[in-house]
MDAnalysis code that builds the backbone (N, CA, C; Angstrom):
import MDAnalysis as mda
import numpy as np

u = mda.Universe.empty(711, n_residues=237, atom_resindex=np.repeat(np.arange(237), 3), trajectory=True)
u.add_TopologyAttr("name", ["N", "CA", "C"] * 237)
u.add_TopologyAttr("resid", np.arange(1, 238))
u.add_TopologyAttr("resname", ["UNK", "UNK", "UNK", "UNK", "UNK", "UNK", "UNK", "UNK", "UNK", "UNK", "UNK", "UNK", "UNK", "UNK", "UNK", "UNK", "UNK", "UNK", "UNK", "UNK", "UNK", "UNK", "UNK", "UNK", "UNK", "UNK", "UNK", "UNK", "UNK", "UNK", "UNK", "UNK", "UNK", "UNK", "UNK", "UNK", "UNK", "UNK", "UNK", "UNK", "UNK", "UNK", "UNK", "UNK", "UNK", "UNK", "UNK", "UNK", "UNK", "UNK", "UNK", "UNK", "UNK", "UNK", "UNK", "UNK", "UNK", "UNK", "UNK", "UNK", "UNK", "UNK", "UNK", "UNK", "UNK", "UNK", "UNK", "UNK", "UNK", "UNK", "UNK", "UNK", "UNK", "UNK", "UNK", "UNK", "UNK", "UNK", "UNK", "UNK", "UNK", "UNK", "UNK", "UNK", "UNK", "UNK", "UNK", "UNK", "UNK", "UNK", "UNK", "UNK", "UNK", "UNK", "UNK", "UNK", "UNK", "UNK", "UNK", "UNK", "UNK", "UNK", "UNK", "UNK", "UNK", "UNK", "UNK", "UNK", "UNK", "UNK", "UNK", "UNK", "UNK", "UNK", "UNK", "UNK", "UNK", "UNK", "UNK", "UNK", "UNK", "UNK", "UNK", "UNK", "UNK", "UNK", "UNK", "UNK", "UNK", "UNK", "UNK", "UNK", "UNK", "UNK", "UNK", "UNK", "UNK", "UNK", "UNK", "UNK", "UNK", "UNK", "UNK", "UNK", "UNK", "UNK", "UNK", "UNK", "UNK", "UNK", "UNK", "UNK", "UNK", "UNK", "UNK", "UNK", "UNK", "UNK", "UNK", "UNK", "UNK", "UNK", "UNK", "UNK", "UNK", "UNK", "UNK", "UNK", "UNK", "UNK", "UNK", "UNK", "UNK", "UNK", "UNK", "UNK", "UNK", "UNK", "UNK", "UNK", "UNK", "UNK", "UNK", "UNK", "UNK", "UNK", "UNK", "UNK", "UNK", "UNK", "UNK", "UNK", "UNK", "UNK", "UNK", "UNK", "UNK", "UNK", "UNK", "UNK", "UNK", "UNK", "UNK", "UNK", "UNK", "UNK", "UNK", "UNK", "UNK", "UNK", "UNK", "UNK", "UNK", "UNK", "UNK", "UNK", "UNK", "UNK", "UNK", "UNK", "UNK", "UNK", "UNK", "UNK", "UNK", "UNK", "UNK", "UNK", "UNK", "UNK", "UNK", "UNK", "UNK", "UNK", "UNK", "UNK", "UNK"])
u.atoms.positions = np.array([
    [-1.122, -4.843, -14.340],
    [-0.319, -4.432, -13.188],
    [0.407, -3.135, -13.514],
    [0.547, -1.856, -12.656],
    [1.092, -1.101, -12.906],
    [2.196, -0.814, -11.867],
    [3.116, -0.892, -12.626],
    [5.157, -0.562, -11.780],
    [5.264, 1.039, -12.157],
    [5.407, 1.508, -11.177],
    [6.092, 3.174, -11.334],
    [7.149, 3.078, -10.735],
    [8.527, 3.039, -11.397],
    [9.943, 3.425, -10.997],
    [10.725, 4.572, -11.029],
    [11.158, 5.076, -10.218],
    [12.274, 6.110, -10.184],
    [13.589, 5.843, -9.699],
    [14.705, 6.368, -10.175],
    [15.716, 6.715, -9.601],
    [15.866, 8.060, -8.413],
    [16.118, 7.740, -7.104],
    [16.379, 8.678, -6.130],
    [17.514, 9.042, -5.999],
    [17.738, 10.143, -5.061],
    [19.141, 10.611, -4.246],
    [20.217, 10.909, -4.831],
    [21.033, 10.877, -3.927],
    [22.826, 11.138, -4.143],
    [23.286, 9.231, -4.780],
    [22.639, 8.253, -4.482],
    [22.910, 6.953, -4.786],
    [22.406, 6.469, -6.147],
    [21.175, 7.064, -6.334],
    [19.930, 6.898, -7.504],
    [19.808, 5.186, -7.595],
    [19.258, 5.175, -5.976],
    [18.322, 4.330, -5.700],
    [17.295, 3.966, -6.465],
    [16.961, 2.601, -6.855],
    [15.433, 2.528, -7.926],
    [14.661, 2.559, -6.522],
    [13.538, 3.562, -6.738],
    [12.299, 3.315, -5.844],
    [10.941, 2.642, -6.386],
    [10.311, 1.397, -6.560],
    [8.951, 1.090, -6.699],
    [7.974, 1.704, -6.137],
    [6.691, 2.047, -7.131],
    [5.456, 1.844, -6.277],
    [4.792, 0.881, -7.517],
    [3.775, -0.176, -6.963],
    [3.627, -1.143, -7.403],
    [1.964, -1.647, -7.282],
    [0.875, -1.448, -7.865],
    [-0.301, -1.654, -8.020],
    [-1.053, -2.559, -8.782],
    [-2.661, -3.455, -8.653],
    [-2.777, -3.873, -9.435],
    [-3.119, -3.047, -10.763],
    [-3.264, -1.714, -10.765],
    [-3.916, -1.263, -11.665],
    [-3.645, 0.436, -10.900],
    [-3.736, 1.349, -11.787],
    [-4.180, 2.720, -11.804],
    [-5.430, 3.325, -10.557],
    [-5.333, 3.815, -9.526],
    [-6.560, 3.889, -9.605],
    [-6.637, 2.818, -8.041],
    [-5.686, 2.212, -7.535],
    [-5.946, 1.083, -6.708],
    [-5.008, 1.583, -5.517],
    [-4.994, 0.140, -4.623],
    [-4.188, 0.115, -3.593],
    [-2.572, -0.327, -4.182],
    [-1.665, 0.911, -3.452],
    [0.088, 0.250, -4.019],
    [0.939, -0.460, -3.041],
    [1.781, -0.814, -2.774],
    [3.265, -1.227, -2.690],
    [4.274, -0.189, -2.568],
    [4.917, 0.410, -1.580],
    [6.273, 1.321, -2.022],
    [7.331, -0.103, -1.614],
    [8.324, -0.320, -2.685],
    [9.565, -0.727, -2.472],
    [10.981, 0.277, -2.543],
    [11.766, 0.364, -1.097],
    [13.069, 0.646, -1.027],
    [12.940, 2.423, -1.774],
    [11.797, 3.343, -0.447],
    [12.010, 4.449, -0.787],
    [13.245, 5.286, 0.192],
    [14.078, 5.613, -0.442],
    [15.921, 5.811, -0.292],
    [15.913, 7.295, -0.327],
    [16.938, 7.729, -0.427],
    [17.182, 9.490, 0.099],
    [16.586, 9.874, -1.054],
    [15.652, 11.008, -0.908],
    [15.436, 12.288, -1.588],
    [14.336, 11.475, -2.123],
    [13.509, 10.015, -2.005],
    [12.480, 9.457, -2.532],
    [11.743, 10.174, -2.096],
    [11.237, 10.656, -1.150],
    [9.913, 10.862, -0.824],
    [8.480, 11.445, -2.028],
    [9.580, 12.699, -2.758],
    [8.706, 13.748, -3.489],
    [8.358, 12.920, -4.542],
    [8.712, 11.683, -5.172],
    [8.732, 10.798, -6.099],
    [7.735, 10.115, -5.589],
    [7.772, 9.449, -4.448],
    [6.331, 8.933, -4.211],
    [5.298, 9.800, -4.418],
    [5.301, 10.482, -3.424],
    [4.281, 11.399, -3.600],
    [3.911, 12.081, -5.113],
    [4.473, 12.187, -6.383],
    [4.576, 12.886, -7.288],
    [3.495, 11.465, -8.003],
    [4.021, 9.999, -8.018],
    [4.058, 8.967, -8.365],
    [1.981, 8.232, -7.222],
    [1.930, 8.909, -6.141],
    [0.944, 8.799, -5.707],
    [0.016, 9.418, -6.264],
    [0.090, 10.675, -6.518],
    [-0.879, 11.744, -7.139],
    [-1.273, 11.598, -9.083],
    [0.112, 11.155, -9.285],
    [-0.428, 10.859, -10.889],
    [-1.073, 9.424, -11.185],
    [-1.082, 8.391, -10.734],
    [-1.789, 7.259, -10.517],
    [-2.866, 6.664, -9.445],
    [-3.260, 7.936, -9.298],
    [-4.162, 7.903, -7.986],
    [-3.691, 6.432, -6.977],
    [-3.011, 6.260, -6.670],
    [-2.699, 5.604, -6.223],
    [-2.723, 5.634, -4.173],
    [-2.961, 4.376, -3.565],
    [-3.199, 4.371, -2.103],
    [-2.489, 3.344, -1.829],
    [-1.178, 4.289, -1.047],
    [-0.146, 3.290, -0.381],
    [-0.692, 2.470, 1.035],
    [-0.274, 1.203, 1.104],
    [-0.848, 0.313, 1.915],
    [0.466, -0.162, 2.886],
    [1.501, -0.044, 2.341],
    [2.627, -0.428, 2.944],
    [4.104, -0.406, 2.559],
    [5.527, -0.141, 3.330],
    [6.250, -0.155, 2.540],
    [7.302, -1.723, 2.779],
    [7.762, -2.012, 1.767],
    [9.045, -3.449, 2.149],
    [10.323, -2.823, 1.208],
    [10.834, -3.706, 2.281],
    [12.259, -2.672, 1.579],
    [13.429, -4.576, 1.900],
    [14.078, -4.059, 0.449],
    [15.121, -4.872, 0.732],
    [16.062, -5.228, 1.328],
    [16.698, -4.485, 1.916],
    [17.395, -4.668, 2.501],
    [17.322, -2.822, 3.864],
    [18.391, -2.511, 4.182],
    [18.757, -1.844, 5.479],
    [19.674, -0.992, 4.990],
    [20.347, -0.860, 4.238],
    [21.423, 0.320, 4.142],
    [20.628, 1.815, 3.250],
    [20.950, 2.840, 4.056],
    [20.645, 4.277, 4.024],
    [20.425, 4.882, 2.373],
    [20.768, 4.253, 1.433],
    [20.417, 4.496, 0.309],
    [18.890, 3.989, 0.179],
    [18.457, 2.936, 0.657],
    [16.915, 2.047, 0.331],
    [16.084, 2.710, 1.295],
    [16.007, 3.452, 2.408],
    [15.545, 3.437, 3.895],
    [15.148, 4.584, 4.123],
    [16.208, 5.856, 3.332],
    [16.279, 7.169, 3.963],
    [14.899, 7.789, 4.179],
    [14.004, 7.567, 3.620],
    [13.018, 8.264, 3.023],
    [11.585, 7.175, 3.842],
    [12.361, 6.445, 4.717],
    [11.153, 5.388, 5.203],
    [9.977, 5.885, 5.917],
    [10.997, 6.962, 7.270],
    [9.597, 7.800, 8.103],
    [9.173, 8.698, 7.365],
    [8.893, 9.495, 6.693],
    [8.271, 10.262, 6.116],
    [7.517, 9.345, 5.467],
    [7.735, 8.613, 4.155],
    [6.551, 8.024, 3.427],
    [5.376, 7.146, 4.436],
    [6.368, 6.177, 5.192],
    [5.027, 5.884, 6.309],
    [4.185, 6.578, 7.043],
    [4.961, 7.818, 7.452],
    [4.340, 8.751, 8.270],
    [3.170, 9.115, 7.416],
    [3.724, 9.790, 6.240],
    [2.266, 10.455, 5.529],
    [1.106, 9.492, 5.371],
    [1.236, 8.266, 4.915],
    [-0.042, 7.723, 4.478],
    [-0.205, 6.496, 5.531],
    [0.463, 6.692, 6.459],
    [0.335, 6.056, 7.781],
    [-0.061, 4.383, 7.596],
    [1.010, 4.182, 7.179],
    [1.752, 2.288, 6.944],
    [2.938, 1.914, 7.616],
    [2.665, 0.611, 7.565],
    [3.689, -0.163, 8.368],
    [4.917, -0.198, 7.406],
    [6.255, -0.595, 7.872],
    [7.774, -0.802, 6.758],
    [7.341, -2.320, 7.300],
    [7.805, -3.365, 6.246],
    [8.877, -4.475, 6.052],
    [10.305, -4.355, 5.779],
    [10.944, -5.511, 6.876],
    [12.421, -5.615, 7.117],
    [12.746, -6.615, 7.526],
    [13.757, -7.060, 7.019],
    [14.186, -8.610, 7.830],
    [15.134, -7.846, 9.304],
    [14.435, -8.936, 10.165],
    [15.537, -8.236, 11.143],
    [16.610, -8.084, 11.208],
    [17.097, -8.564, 10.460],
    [18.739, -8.400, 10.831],
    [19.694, -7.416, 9.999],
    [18.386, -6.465, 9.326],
    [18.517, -4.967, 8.840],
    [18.235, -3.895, 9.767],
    [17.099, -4.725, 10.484],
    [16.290, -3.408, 11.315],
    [17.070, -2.351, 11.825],
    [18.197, -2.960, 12.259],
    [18.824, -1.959, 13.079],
    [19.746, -0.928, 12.439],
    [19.715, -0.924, 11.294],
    [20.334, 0.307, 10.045],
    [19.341, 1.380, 9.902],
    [18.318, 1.200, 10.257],
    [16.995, 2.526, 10.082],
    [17.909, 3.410, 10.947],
    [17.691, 3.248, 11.810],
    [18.498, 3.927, 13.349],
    [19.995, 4.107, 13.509],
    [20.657, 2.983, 12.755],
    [22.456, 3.504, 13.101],
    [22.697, 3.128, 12.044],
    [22.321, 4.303, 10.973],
    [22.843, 4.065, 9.175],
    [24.565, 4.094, 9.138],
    [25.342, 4.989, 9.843],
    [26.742, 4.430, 10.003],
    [27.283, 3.549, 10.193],
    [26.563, 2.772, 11.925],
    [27.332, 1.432, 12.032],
    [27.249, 0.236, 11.048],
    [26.139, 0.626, 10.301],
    [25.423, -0.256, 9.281],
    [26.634, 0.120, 7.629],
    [27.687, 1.105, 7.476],
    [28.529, 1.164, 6.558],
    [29.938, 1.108, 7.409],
    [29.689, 1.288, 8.711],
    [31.100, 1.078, 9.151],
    [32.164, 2.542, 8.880],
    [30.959, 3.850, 8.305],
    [32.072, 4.837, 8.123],
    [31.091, 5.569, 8.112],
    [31.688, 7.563, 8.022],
    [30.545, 7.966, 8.159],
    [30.315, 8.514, 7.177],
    [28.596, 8.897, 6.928],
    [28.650, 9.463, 5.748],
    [28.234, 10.961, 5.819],
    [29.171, 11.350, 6.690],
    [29.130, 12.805, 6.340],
    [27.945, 13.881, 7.433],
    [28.424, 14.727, 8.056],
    [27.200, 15.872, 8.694],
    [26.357, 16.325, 7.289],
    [27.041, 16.820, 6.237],
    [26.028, 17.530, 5.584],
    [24.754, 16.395, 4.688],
    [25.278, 15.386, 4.437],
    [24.499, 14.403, 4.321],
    [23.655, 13.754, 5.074],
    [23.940, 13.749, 6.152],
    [22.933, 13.429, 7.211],
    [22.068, 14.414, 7.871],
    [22.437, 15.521, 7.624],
    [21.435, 16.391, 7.482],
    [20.283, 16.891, 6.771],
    [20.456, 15.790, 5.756],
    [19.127, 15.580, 4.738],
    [18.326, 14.205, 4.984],
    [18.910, 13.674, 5.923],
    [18.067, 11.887, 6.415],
    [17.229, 12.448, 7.601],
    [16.143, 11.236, 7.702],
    [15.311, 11.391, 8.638],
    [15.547, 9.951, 9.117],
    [16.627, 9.779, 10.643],
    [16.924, 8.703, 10.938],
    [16.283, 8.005, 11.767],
    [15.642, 6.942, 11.778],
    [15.405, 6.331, 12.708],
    [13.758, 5.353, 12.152],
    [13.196, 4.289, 13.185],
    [12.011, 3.859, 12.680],
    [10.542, 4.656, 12.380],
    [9.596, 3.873, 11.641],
    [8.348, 4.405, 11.430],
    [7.604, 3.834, 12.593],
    [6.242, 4.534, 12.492],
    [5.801, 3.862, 13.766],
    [5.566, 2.278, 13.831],
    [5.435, 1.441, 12.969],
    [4.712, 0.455, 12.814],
    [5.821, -0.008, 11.941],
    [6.540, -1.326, 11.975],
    [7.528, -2.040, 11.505],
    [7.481, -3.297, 11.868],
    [7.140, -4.283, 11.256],
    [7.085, -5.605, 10.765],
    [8.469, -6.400, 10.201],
    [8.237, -7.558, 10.478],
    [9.924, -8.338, 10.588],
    [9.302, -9.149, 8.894],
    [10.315, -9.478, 8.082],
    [10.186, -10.493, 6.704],
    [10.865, -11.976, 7.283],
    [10.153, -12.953, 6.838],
    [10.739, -13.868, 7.099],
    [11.060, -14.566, 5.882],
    [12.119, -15.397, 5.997],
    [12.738, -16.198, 4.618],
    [11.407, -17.487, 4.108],
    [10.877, -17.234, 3.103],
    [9.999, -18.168, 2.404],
    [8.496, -17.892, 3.024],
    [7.912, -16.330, 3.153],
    [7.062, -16.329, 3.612],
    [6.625, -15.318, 2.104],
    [4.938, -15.280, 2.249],
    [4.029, -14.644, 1.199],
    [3.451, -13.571, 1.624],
    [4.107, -12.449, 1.459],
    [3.222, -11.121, 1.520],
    [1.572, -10.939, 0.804],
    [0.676, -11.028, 1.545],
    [-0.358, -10.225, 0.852],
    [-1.148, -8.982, 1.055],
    [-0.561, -8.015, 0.365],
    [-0.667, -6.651, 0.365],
    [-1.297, -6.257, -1.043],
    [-2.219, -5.092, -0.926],
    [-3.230, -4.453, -2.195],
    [-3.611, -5.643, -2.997],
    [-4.001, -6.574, -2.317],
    [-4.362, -7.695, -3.742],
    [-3.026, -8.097, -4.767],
    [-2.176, -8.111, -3.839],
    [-0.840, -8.861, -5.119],
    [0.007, -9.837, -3.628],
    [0.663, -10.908, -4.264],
    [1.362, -11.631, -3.473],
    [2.900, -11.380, -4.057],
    [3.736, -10.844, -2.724],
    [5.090, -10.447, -2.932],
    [5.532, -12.418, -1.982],
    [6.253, -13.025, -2.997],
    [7.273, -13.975, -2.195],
    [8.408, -13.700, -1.505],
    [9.013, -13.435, -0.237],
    [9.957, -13.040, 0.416],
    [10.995, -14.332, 0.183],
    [12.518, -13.996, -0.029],
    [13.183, -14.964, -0.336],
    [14.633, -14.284, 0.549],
    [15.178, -14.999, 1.837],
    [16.264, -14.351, 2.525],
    [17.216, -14.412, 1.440],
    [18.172, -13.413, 1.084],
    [19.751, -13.445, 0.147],
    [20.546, -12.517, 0.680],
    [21.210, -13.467, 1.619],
    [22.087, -12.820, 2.389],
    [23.690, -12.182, 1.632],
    [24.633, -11.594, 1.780],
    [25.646, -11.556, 0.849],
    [26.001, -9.922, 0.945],
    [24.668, -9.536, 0.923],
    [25.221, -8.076, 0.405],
    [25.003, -7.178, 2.010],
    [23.973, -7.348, 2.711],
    [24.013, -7.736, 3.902],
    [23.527, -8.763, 4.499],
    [23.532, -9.344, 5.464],
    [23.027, -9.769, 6.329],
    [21.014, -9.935, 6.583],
    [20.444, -8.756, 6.155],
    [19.229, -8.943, 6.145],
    [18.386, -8.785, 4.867],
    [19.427, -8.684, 4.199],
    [19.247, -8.273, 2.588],
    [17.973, -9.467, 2.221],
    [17.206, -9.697, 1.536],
    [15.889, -9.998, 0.977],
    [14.960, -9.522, -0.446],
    [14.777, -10.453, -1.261],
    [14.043, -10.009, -2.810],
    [12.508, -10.406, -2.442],
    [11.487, -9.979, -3.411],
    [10.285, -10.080, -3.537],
    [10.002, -10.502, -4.830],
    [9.650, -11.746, -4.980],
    [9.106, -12.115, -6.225],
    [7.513, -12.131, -6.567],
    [7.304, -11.490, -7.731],
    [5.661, -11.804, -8.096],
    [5.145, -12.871, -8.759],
    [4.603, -13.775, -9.014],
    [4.070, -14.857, -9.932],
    [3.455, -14.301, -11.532],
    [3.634, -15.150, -12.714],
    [3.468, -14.738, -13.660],
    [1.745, -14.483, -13.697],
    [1.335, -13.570, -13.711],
    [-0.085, -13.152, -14.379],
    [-0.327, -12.935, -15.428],
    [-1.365, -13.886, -16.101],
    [-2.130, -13.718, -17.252],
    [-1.072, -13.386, -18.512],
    [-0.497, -12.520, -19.275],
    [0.241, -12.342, -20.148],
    [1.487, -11.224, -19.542],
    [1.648, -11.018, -18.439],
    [2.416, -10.481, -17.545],
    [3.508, -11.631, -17.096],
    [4.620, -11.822, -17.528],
    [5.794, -12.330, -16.575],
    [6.084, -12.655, -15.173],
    [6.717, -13.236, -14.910],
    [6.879, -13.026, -13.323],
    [7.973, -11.899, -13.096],
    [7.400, -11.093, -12.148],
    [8.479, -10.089, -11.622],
    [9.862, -10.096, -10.506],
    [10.712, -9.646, -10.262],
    [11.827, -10.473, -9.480],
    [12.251, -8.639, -9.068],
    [11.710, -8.286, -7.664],
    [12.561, -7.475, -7.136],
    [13.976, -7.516, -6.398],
    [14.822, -7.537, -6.909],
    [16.651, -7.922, -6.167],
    [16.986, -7.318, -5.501],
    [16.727, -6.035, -5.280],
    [17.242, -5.365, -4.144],
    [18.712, -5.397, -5.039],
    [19.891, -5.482, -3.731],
    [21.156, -5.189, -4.226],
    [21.933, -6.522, -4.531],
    [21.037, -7.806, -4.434],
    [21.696, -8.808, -5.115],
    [22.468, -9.098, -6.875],
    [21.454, -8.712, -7.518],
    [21.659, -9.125, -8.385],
    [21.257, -7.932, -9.220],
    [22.383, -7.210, -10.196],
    [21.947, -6.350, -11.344],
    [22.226, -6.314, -12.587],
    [21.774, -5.716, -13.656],
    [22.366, -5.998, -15.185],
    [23.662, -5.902, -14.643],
    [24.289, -7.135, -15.443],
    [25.808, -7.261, -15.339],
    [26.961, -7.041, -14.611],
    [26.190, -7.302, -13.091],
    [26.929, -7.379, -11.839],
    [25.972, -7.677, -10.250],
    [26.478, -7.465, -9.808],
    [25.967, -7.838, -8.207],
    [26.289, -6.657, -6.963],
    [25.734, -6.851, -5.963],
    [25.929, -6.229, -5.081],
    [27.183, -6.325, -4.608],
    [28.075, -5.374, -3.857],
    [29.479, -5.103, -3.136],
    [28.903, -5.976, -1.972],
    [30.328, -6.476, -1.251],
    [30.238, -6.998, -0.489],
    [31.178, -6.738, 0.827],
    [32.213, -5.377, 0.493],
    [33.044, -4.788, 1.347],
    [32.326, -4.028, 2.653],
    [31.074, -3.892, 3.055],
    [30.289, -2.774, 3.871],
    [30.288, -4.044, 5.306],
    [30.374, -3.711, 5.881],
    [29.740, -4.379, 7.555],
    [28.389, -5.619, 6.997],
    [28.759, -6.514, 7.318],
    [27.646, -7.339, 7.258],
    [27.432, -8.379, 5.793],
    [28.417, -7.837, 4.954],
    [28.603, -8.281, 3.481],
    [29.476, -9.677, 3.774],
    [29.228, -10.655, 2.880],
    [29.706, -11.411, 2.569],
    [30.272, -12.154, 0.859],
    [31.266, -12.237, 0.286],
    [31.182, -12.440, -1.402],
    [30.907, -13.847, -1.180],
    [31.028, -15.041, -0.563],
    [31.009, -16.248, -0.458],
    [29.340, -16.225, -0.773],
    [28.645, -15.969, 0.811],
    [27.450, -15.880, 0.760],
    [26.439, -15.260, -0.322],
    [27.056, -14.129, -0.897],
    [26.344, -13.916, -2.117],
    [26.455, -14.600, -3.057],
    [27.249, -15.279, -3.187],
    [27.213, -16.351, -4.266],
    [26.361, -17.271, -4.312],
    [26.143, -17.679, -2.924],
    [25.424, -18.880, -2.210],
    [23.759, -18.471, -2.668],
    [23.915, -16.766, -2.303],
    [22.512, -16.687, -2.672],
    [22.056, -16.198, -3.830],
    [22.715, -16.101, -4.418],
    [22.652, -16.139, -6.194],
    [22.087, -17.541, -6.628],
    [23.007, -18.705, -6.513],
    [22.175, -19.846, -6.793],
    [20.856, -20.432, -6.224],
    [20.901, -19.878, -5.378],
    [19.573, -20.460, -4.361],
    [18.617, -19.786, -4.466],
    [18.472, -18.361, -5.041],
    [17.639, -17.339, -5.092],
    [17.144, -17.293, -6.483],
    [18.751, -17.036, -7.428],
    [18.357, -16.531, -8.696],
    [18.287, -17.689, -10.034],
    [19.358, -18.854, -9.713],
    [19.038, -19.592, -10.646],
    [17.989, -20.484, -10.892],
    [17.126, -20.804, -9.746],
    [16.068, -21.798, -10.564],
    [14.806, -20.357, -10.924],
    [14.947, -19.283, -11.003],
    [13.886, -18.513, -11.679],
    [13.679, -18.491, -13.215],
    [12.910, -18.396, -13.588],
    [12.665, -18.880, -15.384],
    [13.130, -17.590, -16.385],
    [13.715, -17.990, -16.931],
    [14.498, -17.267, -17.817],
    [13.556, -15.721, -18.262],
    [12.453, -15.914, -18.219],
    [11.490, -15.154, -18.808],
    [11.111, -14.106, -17.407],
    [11.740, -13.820, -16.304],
    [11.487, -13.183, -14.825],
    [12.029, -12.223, -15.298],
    [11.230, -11.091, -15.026],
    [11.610, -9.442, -15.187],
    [12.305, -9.317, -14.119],
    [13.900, -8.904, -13.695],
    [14.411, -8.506, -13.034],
    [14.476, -6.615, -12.350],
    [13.669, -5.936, -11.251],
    [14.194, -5.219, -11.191],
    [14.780, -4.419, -10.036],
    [15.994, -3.992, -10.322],
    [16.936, -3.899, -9.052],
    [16.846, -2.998, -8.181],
    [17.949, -2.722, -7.473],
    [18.203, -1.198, -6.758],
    [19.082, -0.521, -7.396],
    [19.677, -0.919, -8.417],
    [20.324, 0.512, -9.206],
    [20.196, 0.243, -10.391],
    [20.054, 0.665, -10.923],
    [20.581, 0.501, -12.424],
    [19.014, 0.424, -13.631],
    [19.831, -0.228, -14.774],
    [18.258, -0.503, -15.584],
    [17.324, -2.202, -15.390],
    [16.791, -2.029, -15.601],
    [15.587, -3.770, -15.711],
    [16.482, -4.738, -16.775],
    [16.386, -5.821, -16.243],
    [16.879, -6.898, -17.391],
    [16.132, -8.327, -16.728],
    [16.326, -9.181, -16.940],
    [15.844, -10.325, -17.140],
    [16.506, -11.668, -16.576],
    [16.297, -12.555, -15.675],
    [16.958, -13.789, -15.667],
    [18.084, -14.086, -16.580],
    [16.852, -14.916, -17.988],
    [17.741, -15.054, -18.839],
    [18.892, -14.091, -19.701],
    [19.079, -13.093, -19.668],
    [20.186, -11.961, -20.424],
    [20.997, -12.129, -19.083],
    [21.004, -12.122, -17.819],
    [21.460, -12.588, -16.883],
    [22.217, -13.704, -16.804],
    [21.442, -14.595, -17.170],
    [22.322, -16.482, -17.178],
    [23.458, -16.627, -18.281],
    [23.079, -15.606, -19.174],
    [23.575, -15.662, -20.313],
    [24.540, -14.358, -20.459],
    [24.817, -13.773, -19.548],
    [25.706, -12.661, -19.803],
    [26.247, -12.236, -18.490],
    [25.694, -12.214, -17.545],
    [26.448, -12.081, -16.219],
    [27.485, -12.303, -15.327],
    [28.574, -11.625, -15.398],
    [29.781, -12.829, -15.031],
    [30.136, -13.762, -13.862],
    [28.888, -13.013, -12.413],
    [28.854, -14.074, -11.656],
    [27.943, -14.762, -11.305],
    [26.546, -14.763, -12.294],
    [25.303, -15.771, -12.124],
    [26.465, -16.832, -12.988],
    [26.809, -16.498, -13.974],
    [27.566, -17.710, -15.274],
    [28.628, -18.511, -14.412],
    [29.342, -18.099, -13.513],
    [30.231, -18.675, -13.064],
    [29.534, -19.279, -11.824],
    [28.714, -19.191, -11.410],
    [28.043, -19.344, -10.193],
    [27.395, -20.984, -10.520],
    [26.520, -20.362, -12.014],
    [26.064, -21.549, -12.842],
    [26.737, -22.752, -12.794],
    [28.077, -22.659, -13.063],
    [29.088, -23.425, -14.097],
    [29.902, -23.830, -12.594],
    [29.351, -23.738, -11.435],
    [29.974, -24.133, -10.407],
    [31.638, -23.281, -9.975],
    [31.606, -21.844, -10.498],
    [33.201, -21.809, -10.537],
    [32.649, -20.642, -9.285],
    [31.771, -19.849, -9.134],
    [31.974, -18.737, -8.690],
    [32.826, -18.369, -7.904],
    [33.629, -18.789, -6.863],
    [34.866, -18.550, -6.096],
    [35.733, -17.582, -6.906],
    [35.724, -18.020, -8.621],
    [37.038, -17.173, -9.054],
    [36.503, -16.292, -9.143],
    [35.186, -15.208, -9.298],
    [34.801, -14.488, -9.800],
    [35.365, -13.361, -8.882],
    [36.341, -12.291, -9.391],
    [36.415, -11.277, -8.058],
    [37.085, -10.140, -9.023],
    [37.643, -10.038, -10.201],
    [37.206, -8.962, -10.802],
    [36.467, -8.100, -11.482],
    [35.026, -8.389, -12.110],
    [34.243, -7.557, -12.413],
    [33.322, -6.749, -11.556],
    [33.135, -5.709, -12.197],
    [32.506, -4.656, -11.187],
    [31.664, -5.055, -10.606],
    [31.548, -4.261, -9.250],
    [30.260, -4.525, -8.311],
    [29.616, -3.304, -8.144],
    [28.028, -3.229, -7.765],
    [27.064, -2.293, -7.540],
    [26.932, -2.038, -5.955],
    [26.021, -1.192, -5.837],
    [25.273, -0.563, -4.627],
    [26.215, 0.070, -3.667],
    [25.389, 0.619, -2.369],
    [26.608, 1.792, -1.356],
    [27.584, 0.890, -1.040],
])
């Protein structure tokens, strides 16, 4: 299996493209501001043929970059609906604005072709099965993609803005909840096997287990306390 990751933008968004192999049909996950040239850079050195994009969640850091990449290689986006509507009103979707000169580098609004994710359904795209899992918390339509372990390959665990080395997604933006992310921390992240490659929307790759075992609100989440958890740092816009 071949994963090509970058960091994008003013946010440094992780962007996926995701194949069985070199040479095949890909996956773009959560291409975000200033992604585009990264795909494309990331298309051309792995000969690679995008088939579709899914994105985790809806806020303007994961999204920015959605019509253009669909446009060029002319694919459908995945979205849970109850993101959809952040393609199009990336403000009301932070509740503030982010700026004329910044939005003068977005291309707002849908691709032609956009498809809804549903909670506990199986993507099959380029010959790989993405598991859709709803984890609400960080927003409202927020959603991970899990891969199944292959052959001497791990299972893979895309989080989006749930869950990252040694913190979690914010939950202060329109649509956030800290209760609910908690909720979907256990329901999402703890019965995954210690041995699940975690990788997020910001930051570096880590693992379930370095997770269960070091995280301060999977551990408390674990241990039934998570309610107290409300000073260590949080991630994403």
């Amino acid at each position: 299996m071949l994963i090509a990751g970058f960091p994008a933008g003013a946010w440094g968004t992780n962007c996926y493209l995701v194949a069985p192999a070199a040479g095949e049909e890909c996956v773009i996950i959560d291409p975000g501001h200033q992604a585009a040239q990264g795909v494309e850079d990331a298309v051309r050195k792995h000969r690679l043929k995008p088939v579709a994009v899914i994105l985790t969640h809806g806020h303007i850091d994961h999204v920015a970059s959605v019509v253009p990449v669909c446009g060029a290689h002319d694919v459908p986006a995945w979205i849970h609906p109850e993101d959809r509507f952040m393609m199009s009103d990336p403000e009301k979707a932070l509740g503030r604005s982010i700026g004329q000169q910044l939005m003068g580098e977005l291309t707002v609004g849908e691709p032609d072709d956009v498809k809804e994710l549903t909670d506990g359904s199986a993507l099959e795209l380029a010959g790989m099965e993405f598991s859709v899992a709803h984890a609400p918390g960080h927003t409202k339509g927020s959603v991970t993609f899990r891969m199944p372990e292959q052959a001497d390959i791990p299972p893979v665990f895309f989080s989006g803005d749930l869950l990252f080395a040694g913190s979690i997604g914010r939950t202060d933006l329109p649509g956030g909840d800290h209760a609910e992310i908690l909720r979907s921390l256990e329901r999402v992240c703890l019965p995954l096997d210690d041995s699940t490659v975690v990788l997020s929307g910001h930051g570096p790759q880590t693992t379930i287990g370095r997770e269960r075992a070091t995280n301060p609100y999977l551990r408390e989440v674990a241990a039934g306390r998570g309610d107290g958890v409300t000073a260590a740092p949080r991630r994403g816009m």
